[in-house]
C-alpha positions as CSV (number, residue, x, y, z in Angstrom):
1,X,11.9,5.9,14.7
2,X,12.1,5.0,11.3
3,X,12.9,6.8,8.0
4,X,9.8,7.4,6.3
5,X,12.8,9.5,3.5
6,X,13.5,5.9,1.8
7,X,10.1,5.6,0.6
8,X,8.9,8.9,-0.2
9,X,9.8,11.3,-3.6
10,X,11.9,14.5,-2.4
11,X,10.2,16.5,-5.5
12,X,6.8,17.9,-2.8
13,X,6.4,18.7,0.5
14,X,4.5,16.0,2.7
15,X,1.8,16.3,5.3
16,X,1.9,15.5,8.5
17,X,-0.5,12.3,8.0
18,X,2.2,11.1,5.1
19,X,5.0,10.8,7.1
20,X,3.4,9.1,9.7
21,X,2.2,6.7,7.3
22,X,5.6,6.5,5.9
23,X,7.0,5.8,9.1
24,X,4.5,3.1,10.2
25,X,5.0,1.2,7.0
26,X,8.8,0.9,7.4
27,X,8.8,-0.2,10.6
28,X,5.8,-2.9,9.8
29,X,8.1,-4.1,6.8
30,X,11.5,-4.2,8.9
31,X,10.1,-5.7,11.8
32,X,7.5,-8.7,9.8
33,X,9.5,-9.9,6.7
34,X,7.8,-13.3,6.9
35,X,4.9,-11.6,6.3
36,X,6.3,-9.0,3.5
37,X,7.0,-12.9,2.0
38,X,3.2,-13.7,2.2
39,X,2.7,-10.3,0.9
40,X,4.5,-10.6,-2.4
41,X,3.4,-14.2,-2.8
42,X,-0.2,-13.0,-2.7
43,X,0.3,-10.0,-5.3
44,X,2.3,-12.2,-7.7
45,X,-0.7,-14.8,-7.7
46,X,-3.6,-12.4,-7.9
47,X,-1.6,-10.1,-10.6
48,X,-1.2,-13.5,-13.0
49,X,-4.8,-14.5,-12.5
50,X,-6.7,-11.5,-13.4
51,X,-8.0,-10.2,-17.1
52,X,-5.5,-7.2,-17.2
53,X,-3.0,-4.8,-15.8
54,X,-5.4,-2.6,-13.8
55,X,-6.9,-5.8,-11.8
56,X,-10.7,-5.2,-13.0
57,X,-12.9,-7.4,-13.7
58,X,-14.6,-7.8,-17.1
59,X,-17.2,-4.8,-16.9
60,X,-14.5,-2.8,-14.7
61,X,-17.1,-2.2,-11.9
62,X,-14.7,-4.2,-9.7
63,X,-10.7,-3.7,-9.1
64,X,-8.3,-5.0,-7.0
65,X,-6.0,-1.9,-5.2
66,X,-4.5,-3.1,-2.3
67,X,-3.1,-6.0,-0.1
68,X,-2.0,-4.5,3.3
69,X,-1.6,-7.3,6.1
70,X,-4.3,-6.9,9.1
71,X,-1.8,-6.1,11.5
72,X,-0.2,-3.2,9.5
73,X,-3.9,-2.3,8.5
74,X,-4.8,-2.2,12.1
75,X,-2.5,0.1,13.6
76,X,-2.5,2.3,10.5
77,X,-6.2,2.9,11.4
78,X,-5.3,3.2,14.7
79,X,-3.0,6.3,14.5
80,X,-3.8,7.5,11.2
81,X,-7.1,9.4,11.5
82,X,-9.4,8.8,8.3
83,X,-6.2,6.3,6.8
84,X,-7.5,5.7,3.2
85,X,-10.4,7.7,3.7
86,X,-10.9,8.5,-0.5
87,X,-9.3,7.5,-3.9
88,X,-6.1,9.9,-3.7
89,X,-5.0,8.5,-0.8
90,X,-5.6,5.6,-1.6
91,X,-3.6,5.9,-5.1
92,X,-1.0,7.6,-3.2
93,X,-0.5,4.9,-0.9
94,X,-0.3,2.0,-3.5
95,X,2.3,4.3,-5.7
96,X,3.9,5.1,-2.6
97,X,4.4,1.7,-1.2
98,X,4.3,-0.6,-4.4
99,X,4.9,-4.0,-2.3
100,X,1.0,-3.3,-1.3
101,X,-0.5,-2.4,-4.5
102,X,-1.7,-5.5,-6.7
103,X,-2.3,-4.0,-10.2
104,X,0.8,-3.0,-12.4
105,X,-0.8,0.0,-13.2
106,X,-2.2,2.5,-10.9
């Protein structure tokens, strides 16, 4: 199993759903680094080409959050029940797991 500790701030205590995500993610990132490569590629790209930090779009009705690989996105749905399922989480999981998130600036 993998340690879901390296990626997550000791200051709160984490649910159930966190760690599991946590966990998930490591293992995805130790086990694929060619595609971690992609990944980083992909962010550094978009992040250059866009208008500003937060990756919107001139009338900000649009914005860029995440870049998570099919696979990875596929068994997270799989074992994580509602994964992303509103803005928190999906705020916690780009802060969280930065290699994923495209803006600068959450």
């Amino acid at each position: 199993m993998a340690n879901p500790n390296l990626y997550l701030n000791k200051t709160r205590n984490f649910t159930v759903k966190e760690l599991l995500i946590a966990g998930i993610v490591e293992k995805y990132i130790k086990t694929h680094p060619q595609e971690i490569k992609k990944v980083k590629k992909l962010q550094k790209r978009v992040r250059y080409s866009s208008l500003n930090k937060f990756q919107a779009d001139e009338v900000k009705e649009l914005r860029w959050t995440l870049f998570i690989p099919i696979e990875l996105y596929r068994v997270l749905n799989k074992y994580v029940e509602n994964f992303l399922a509103d803005n928190k989480e999906v705020q916690w999981f780009a802060k969280t797991f930065p290699i994923f998130s495209i803006p600068e600036k959450i």
